[in-house]
MOPAC internal coordinates of N, CA, C and O (Angstrom, degrees):
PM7 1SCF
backbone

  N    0.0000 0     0.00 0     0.00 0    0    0    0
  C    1.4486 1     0.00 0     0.00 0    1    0    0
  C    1.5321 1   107.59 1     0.00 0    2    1    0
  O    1.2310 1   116.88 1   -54.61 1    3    2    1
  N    1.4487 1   123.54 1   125.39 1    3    2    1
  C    1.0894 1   127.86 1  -165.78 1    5    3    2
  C    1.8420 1    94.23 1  -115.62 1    6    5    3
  O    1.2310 1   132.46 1   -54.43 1    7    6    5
  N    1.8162 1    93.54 1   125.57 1    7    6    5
  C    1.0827 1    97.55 1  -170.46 1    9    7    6
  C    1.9415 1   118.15 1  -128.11 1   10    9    7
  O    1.2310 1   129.53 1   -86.58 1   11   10    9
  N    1.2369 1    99.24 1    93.42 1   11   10    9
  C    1.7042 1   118.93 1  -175.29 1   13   11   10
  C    2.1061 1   113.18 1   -58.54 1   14   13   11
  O    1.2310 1   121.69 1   -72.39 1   15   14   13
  N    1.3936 1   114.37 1   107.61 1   15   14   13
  C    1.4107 1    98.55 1   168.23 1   17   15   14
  C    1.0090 1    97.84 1  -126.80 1   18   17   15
  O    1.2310 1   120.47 1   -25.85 1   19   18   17
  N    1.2725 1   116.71 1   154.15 1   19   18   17
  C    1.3326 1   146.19 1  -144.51 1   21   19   18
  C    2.0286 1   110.09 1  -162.12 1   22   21   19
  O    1.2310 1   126.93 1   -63.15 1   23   22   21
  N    1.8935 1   104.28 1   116.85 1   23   22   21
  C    1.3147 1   103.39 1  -170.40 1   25   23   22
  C    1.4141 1    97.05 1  -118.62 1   26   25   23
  O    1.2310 1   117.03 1   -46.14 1   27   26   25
  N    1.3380 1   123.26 1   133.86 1   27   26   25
  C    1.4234 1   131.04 1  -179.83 1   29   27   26
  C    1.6947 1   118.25 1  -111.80 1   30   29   27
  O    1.2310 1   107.87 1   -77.12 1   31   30   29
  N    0.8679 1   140.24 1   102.88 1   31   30   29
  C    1.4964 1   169.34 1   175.80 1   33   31   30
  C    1.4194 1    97.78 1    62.91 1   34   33   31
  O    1.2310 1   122.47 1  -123.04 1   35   34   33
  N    1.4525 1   112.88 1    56.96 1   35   34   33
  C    1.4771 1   122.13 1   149.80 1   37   35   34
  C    1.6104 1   114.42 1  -152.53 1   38   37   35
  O    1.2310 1   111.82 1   -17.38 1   39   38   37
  N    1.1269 1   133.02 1   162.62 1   39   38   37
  C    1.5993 1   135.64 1   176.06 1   41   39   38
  C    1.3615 1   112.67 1   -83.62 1   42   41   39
  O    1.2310 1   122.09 1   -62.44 1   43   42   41
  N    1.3061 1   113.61 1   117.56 1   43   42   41
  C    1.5501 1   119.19 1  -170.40 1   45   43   42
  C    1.8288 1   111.10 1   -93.09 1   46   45   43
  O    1.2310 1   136.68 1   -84.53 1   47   46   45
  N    1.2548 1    85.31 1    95.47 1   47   46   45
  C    1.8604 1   113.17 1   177.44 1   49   47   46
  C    1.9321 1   102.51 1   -31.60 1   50   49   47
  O    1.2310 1   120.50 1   -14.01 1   51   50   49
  N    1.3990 1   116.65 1   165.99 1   51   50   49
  C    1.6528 1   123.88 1   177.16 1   53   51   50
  C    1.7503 1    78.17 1  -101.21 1   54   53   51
  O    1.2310 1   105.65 1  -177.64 1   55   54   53
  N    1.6783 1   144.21 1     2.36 1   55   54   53
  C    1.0603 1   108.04 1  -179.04 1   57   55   54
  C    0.9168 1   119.17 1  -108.46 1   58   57   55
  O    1.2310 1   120.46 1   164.33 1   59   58   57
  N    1.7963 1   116.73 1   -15.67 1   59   58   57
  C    1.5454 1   146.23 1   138.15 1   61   59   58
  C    1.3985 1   122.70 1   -36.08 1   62   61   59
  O    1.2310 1   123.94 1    94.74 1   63   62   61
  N    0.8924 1   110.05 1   -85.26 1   63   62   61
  C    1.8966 1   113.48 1   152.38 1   65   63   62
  C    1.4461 1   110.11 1   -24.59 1   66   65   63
  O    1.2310 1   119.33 1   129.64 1   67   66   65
  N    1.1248 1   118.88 1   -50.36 1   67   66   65
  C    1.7549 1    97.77 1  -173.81 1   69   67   66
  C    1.4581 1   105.35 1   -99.66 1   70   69   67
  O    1.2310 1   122.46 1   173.93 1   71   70   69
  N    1.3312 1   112.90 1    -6.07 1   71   70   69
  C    1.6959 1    98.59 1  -178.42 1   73   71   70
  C    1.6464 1   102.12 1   -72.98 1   74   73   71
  O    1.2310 1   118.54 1   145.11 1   75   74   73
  N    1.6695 1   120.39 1   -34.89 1   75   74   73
  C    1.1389 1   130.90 1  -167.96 1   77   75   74
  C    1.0373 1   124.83 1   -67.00 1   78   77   75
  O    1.2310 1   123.70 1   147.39 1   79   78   77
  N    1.7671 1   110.51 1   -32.61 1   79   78   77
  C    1.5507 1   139.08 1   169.45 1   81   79   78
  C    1.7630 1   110.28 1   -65.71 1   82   81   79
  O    1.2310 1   125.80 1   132.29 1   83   82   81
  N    1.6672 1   106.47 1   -47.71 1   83   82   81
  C    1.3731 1    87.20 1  -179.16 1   85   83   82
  C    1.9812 1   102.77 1   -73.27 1   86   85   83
  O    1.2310 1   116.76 1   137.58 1   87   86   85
  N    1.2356 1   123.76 1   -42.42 1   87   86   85
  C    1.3044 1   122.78 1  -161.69 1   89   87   86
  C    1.7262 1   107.14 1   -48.16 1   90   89   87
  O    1.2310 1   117.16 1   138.52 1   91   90   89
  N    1.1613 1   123.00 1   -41.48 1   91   90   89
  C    1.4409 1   144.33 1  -172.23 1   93   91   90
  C    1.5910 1   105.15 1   -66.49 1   94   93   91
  O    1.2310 1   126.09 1   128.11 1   95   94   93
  N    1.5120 1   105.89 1   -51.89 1   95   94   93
  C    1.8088 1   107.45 1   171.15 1   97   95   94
  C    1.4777 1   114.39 1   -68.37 1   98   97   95
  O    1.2310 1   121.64 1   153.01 1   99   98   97
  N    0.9264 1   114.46 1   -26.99 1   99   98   97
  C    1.9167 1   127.68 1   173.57 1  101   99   98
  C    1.4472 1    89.33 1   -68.38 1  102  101   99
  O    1.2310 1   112.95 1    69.06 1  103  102  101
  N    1.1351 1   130.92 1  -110.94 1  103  102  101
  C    1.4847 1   151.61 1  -161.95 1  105  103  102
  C    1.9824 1    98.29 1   -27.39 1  106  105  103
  O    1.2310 1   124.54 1   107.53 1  107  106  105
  N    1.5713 1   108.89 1   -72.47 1  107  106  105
  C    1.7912 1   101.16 1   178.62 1  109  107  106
  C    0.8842 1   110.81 1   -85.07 1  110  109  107
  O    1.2310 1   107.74 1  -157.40 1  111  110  109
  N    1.7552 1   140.49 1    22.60 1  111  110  109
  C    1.5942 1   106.60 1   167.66 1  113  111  110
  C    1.3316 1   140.92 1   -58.11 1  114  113  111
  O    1.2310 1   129.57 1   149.85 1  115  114  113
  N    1.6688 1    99.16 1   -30.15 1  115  114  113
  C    1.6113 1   107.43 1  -175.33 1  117  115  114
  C    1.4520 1   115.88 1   -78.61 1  118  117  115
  O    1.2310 1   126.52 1  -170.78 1  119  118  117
  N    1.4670 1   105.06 1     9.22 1  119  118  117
  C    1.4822 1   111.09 1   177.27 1  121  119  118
  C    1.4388 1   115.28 1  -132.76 1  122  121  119
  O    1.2310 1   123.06 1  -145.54 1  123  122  121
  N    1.6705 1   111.73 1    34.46 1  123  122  121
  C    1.4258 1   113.90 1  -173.48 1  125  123  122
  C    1.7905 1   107.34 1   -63.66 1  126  125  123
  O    1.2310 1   117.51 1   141.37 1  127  126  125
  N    1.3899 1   122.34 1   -38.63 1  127  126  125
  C    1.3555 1   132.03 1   148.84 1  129  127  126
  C    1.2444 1   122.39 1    14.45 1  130  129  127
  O    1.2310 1   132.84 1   102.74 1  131  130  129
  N    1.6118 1    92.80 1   -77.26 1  131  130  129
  C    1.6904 1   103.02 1  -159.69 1  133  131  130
  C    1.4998 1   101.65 1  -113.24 1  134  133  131
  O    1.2310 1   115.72 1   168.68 1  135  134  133
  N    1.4474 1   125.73 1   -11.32 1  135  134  133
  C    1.4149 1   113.35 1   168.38 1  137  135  134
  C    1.6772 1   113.27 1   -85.82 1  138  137  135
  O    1.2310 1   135.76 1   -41.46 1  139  138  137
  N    1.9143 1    87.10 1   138.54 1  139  138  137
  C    1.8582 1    83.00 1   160.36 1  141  139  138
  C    1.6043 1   131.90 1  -122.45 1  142  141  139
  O    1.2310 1   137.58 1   179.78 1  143  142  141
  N    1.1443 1    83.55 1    -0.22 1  143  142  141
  C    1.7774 1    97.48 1   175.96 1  145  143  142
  C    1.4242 1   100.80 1  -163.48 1  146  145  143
  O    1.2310 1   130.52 1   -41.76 1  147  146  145
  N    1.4010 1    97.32 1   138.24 1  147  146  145
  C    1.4307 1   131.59 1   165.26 1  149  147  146
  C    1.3227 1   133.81 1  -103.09 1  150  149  147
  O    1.2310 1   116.96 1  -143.45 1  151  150  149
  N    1.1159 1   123.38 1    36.55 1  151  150  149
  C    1.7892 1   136.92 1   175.83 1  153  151  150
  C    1.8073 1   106.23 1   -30.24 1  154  153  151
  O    1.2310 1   122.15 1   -76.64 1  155  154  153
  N    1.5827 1   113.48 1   103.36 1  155  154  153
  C    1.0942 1    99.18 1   171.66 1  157  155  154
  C    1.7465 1   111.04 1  -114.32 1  158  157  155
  O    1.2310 1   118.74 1   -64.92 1  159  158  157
  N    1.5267 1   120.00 1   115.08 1  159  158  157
  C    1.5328 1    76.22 1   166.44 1  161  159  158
  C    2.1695 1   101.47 1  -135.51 1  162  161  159
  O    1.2310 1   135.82 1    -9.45 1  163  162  161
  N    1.2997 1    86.99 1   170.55 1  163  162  161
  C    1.5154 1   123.54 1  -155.31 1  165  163  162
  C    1.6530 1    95.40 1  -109.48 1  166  165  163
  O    1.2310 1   127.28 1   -56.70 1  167  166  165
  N    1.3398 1   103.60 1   123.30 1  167  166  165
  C    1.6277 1   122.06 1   175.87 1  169  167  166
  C    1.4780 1   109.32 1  -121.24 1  170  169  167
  O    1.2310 1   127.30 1   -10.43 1  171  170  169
  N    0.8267 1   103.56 1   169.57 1  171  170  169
  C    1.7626 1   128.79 1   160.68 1  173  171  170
  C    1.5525 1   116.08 1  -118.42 1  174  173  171
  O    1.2310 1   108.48 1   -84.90 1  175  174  173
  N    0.7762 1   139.14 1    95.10 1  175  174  173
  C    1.4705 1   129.56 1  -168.96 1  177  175  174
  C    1.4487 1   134.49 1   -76.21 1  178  177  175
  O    1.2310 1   128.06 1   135.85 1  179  178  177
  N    1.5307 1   102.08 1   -44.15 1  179  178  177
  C    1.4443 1   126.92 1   133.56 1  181  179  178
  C    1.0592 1   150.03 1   -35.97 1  182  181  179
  O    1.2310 1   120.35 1   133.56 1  183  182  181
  N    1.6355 1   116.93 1   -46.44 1  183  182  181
  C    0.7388 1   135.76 1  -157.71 1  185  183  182
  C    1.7425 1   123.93 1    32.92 1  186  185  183
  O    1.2310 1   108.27 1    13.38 1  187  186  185
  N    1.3848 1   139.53 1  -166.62 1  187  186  185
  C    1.6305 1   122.11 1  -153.35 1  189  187  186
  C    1.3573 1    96.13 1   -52.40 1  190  189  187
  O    1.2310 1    94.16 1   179.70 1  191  190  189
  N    1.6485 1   162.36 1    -0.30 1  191  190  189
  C    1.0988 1   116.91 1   178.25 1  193  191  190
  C    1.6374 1   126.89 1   -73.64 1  194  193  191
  O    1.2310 1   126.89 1   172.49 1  195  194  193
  N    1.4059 1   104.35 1    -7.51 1  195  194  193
  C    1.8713 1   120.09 1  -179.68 1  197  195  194
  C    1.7259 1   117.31 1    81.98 1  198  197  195
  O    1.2310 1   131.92 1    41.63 1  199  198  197
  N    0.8377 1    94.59 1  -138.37 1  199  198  197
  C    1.5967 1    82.26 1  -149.95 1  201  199  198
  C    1.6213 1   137.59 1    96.94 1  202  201  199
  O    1.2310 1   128.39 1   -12.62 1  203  202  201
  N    1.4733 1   101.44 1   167.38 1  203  202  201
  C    1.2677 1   106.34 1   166.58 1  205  203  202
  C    1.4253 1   117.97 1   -82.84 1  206  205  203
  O    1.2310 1   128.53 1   -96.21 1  207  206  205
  N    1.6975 1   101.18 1    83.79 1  207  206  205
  C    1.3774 1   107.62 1  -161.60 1  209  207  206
  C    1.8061 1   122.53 1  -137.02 1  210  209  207
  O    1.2310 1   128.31 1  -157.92 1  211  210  209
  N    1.5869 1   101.60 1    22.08 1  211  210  209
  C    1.2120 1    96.73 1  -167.41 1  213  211  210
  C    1.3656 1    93.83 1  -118.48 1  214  213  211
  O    1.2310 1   120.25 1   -45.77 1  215  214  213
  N    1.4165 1   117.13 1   134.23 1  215  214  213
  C    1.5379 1   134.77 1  -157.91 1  217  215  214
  C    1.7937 1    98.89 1  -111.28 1  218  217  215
  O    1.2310 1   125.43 1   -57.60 1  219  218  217
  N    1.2317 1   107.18 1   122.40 1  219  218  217
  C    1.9885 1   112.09 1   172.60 1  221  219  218
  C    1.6185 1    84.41 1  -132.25 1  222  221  219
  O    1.2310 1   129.65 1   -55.76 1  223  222  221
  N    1.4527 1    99.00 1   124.24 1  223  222  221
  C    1.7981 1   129.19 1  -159.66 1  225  223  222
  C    1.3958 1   103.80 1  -131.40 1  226  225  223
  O    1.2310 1   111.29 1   -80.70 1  227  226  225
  N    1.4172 1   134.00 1    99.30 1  227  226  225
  C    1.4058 1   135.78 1  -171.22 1  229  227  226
  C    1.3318 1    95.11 1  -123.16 1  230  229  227
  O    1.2310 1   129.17 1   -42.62 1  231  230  229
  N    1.7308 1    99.94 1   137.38 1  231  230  229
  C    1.3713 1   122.72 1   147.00 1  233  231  230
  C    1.4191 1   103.80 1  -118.14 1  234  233  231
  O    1.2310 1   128.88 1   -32.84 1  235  234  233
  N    1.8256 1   100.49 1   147.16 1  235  234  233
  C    1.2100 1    99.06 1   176.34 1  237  235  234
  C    1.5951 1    86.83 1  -141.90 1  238  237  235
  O    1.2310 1   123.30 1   -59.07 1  239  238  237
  N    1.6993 1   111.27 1   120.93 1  239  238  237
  C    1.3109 1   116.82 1   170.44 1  241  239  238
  C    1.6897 1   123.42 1   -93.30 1  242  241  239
  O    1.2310 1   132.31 1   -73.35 1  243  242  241
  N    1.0097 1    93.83 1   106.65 1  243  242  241
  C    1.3894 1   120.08 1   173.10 1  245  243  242
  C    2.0057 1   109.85 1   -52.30 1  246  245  243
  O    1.2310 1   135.31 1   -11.55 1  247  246  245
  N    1.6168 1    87.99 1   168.45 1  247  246  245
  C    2.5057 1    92.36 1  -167.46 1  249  247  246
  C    1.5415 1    66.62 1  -118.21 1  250  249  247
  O    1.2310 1   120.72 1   -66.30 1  251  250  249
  N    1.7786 1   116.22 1   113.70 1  251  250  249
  C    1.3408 1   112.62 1   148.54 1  253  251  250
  C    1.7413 1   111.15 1    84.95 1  254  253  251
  O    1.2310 1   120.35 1   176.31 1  255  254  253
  N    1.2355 1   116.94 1    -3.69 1  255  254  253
  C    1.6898 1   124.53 1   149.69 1  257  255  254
  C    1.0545 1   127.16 1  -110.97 1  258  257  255
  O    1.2310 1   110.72 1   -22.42 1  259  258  257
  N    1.1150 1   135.05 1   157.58 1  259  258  257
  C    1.5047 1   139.95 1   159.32 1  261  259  258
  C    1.4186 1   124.72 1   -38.71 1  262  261  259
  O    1.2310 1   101.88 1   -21.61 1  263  262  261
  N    1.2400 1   150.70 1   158.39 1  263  262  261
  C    1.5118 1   140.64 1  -167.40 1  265  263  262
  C    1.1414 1   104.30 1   -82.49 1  266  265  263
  O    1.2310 1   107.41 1    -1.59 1  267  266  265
  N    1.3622 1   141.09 1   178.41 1  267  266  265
  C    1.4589 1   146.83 1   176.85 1  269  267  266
  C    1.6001 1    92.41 1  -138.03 1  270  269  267
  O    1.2310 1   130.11 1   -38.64 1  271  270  269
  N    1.6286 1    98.10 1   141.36 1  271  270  269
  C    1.5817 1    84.21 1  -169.33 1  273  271  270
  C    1.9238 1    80.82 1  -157.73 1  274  273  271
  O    1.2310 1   136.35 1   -46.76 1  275  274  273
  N    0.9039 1    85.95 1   133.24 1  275  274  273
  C    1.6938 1   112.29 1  -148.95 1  277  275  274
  C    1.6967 1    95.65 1  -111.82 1  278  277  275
  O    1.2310 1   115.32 1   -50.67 1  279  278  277
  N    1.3575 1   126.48 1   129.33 1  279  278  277
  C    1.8708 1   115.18 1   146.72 1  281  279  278
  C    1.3596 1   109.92 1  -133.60 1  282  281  279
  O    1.2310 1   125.54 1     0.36 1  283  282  281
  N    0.8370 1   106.97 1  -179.64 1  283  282  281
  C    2.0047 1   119.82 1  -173.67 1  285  283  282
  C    1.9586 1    92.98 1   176.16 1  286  285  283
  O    1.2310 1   141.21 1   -55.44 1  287  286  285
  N    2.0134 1    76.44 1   124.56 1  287  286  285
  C    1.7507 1    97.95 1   177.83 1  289  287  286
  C    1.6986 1    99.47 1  -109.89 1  290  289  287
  O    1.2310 1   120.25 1   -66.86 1  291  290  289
  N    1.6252 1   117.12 1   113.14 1  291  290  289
  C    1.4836 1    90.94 1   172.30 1  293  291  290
  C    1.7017 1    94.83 1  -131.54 1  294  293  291
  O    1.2310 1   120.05 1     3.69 1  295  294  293
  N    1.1522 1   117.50 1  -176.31 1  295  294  293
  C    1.1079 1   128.40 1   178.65 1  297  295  294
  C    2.3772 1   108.79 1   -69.63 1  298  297  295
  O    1.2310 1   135.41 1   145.39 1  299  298  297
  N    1.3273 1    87.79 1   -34.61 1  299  298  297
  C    1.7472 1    78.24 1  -178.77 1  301  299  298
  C    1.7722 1    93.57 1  -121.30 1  302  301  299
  O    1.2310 1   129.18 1   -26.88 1  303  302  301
  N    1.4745 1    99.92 1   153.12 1  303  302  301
  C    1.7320 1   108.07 1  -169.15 1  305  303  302
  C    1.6506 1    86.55 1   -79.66 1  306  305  303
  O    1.2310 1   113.74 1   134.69 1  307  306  305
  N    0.8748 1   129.44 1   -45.31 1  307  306  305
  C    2.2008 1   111.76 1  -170.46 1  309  307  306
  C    1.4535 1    93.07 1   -64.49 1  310  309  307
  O    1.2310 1   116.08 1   161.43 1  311  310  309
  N    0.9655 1   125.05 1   -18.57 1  311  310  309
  C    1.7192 1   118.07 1   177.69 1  313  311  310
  C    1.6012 1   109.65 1   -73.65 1  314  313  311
  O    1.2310 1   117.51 1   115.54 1  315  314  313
  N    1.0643 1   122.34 1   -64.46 1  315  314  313
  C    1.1886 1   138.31 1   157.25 1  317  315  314
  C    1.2077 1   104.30 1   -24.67 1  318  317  315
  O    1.2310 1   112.87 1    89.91 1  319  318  317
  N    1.3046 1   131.08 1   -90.09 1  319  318  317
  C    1.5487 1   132.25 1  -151.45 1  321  319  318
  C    1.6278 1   112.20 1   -61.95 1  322  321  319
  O    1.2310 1   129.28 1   158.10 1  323  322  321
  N    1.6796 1    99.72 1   -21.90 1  323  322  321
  C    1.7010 1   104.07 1   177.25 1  325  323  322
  C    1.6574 1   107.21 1   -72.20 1  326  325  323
  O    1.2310 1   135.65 1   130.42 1  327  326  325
  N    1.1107 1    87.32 1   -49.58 1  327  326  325
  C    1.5128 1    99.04 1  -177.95 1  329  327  326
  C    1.8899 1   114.19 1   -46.98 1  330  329  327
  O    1.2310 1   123.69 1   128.72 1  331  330  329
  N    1.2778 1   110.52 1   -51.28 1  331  330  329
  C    1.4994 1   132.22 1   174.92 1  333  331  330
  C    0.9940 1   119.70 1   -58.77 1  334  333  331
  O    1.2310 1   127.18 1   147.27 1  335  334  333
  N    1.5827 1   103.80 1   -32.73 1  335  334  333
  C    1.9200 1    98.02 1  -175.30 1  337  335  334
  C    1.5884 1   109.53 1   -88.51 1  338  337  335
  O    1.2310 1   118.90 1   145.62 1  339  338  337
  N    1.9867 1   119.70 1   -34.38 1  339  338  337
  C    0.8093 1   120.54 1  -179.77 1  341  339  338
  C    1.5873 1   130.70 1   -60.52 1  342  341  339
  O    1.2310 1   125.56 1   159.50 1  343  342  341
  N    1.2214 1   106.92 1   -20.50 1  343  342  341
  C    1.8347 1   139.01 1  -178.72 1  345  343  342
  C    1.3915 1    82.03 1   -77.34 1  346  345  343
  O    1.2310 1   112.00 1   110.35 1  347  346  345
  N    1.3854 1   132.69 1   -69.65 1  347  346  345
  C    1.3913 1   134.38 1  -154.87 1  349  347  346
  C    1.5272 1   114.80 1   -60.60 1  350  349  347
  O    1.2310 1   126.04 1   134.76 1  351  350  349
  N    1.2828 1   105.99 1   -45.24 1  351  350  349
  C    1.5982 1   113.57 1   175.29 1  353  351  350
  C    1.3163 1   116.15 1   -40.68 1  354  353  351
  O    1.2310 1   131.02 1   110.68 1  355  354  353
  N    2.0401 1    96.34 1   -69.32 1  355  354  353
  C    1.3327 1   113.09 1  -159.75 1  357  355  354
  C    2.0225 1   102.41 1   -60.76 1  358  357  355
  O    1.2310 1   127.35 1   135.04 1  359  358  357
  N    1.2198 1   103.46 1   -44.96 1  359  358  357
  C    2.1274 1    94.41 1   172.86 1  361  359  358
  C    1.4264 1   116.16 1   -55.15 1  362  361  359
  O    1.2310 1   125.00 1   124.27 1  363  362  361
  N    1.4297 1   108.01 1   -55.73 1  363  362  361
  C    1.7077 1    90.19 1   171.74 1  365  363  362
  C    1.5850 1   128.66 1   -64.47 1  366  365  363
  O    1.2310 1   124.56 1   159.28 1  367  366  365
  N    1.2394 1   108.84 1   -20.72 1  367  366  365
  C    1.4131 1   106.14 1   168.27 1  369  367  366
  C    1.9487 1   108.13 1   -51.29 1  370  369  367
  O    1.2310 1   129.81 1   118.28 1  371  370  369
  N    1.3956 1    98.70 1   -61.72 1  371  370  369
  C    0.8805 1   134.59 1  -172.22 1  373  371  370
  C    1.9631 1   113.35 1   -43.18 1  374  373  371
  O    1.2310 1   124.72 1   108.88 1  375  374  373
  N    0.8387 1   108.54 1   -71.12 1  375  374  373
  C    1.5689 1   128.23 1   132.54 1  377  375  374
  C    1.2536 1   120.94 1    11.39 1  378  377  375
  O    1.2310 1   132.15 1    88.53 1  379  378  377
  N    1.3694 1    94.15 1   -91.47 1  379  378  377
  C    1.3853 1   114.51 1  -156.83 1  381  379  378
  C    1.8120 1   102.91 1   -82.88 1  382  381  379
  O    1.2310 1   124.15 1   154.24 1  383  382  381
  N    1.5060 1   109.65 1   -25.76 1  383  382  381
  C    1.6618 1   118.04 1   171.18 1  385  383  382
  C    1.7381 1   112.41 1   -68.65 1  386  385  383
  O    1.2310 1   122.23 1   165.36 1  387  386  385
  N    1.5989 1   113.33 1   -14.64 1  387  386  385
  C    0.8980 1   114.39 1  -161.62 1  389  387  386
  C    1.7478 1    89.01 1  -101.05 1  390  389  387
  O    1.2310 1   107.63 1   121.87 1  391  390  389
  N    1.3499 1   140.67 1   -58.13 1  391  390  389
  C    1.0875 1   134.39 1   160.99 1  393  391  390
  C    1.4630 1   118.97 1   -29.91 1  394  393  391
  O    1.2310 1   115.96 1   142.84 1  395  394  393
  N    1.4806 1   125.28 1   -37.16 1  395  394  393
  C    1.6780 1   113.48 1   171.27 1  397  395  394
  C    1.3302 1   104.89 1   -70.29 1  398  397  395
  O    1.2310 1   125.97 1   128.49 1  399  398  397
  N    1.1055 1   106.13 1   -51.51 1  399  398  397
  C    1.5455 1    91.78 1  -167.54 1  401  399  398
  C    1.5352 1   111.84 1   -51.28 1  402  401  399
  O    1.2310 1   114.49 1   135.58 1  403  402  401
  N    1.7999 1   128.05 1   -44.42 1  403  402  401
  C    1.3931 1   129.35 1   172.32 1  405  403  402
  C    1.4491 1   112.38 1   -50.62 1  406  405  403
  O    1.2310 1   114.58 1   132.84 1  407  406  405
  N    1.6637 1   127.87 1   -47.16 1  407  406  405
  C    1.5912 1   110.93 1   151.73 1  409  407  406
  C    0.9930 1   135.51 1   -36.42 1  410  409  407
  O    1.2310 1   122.69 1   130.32 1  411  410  409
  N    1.6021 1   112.46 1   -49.68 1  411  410  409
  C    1.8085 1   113.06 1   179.91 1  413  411  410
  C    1.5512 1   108.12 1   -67.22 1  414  413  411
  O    1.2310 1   120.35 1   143.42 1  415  414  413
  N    1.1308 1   116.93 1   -36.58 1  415  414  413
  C    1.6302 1   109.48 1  -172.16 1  417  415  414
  C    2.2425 1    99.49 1   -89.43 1  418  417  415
  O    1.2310 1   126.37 1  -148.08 1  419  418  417
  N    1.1728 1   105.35 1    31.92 1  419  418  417
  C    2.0012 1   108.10 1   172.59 1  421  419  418
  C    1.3732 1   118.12 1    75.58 1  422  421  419
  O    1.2310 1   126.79 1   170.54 1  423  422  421
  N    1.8482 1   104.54 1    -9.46 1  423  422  421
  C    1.5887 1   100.63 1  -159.90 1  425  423  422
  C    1.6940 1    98.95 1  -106.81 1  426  425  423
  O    1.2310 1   117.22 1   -15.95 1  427  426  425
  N    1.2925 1   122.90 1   164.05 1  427  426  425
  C    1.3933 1   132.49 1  -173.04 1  429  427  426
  C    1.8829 1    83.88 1  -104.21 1  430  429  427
  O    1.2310 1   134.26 1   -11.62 1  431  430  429
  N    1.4197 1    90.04 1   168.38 1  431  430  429
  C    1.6094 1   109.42 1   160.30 1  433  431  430
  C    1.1658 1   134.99 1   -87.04 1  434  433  431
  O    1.2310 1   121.08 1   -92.26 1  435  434  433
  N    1.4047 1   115.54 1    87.74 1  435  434  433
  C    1.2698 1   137.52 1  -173.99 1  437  435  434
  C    1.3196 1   113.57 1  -110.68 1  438  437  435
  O    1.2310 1   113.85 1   -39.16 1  439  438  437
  N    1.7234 1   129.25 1   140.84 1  439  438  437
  C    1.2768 1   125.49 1  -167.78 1  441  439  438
  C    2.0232 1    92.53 1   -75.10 1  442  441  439
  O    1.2310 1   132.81 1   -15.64 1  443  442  441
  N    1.5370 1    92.86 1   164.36 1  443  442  441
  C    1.4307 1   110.16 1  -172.98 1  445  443  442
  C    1.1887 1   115.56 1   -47.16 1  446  445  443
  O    1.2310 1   116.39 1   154.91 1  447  446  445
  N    1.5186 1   124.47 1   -25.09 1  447  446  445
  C    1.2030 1   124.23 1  -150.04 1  449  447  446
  C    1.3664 1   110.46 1   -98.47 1  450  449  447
  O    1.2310 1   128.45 1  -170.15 1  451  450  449
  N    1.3429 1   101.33 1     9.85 1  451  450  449
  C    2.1056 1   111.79 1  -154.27 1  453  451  450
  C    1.4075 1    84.05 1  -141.68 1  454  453  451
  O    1.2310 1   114.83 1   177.78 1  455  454  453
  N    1.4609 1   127.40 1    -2.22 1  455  454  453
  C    1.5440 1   113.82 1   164.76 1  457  455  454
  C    1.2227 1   137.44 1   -88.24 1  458  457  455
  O    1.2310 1   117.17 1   -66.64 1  459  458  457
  N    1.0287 1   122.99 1   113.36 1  459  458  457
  C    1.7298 1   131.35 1  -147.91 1  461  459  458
  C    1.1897 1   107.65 1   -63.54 1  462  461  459
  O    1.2310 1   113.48 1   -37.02 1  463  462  461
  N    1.4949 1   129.93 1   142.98 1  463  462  461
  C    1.6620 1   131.65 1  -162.09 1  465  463  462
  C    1.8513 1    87.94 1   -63.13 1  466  465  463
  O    1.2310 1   136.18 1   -15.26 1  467  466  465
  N    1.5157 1    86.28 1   164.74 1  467  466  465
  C    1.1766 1   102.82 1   156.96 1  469  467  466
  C    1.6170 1   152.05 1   -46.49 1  470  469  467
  O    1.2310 1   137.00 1   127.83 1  471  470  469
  N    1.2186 1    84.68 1   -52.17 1  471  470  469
  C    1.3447 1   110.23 1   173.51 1  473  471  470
  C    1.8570 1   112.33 1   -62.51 1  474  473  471
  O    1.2310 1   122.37 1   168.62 1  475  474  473
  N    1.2384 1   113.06 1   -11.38 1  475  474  473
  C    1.6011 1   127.20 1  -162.25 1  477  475  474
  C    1.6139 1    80.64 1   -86.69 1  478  477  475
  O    1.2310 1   129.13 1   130.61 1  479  478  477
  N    1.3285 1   100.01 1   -49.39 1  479  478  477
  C    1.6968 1   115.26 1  -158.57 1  481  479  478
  C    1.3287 1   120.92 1   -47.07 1  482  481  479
  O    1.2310 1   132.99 1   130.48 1  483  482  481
  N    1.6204 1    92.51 1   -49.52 1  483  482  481
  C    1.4958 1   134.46 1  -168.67 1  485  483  482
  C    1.8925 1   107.20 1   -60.99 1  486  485  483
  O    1.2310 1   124.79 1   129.17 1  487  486  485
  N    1.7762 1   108.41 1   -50.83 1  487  486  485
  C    0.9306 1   120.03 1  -174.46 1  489  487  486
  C    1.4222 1   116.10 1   -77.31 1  490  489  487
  O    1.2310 1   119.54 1   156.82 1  491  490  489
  N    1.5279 1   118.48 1   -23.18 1  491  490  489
  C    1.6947 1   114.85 1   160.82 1  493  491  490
  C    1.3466 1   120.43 1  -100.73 1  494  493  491
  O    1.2310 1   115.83 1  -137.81 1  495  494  493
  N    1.6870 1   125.52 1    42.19 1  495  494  493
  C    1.3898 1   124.07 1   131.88 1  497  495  494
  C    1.3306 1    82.90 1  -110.61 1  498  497  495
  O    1.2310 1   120.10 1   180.00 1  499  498  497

């Protein structure tokens, strides 16, 4: 799992960086599989005036799905990134459980609108 962080008009700490690194191996491990990049990046939006202003922005590119692309604005960045990774986990879990099951039942992952009636289905078993 290749994992990209990226800090935008702030200095990205070794304690930031690794809090984000372990949170990210917690949250996608059980899906090291099917992820191949993890683009994270971390803003300030505000910058010193404060606020609810610190942005944790995930892409996570998926082998054969669509990207998952995750944000969370909170007032502190470890808040943020917990918040971001846990959202992130639970969809790709989510995701990717939802694509087996469309294998087991013959069909690929195709949006709703490109999925052939039933009755089409019905007639080729």
């Amino acid at each position: 799992m290749q994992i990209d962080i990226q800090a935008r008009d702030f200095s990205l700490t070794d304690a930031l960086r690794g809090h984000a690194e372990r949170r990210l191996s917690f949250a996608l491990s059980c899906c090291d599989d099917h992820i191949q990049k993890i683009v994270m990046r971390l803003s300030d939006i505000n910058g010193p005036r404060g606020g609810e202003d610190k942005r944790c922005h995930l892409q996570i590119v998926l082998a054969g799905l669509p990207d998952v692309v995750i944000e969370d604005i909170e007032t502190d960045m470890y808040v943020a990134i917990d918040r971001a990774t846990d959202r992130a986990g639970r969809t790709v879990v989510r995701k990717i459980d939802r694509q087996k099951s469309l294998l087991r039942q013959g069909r690929t992952a195709m949006p709703e609108a490109q999925l052939p009636d039933e009755q089409a289905i019905d007639e080729q078993f």
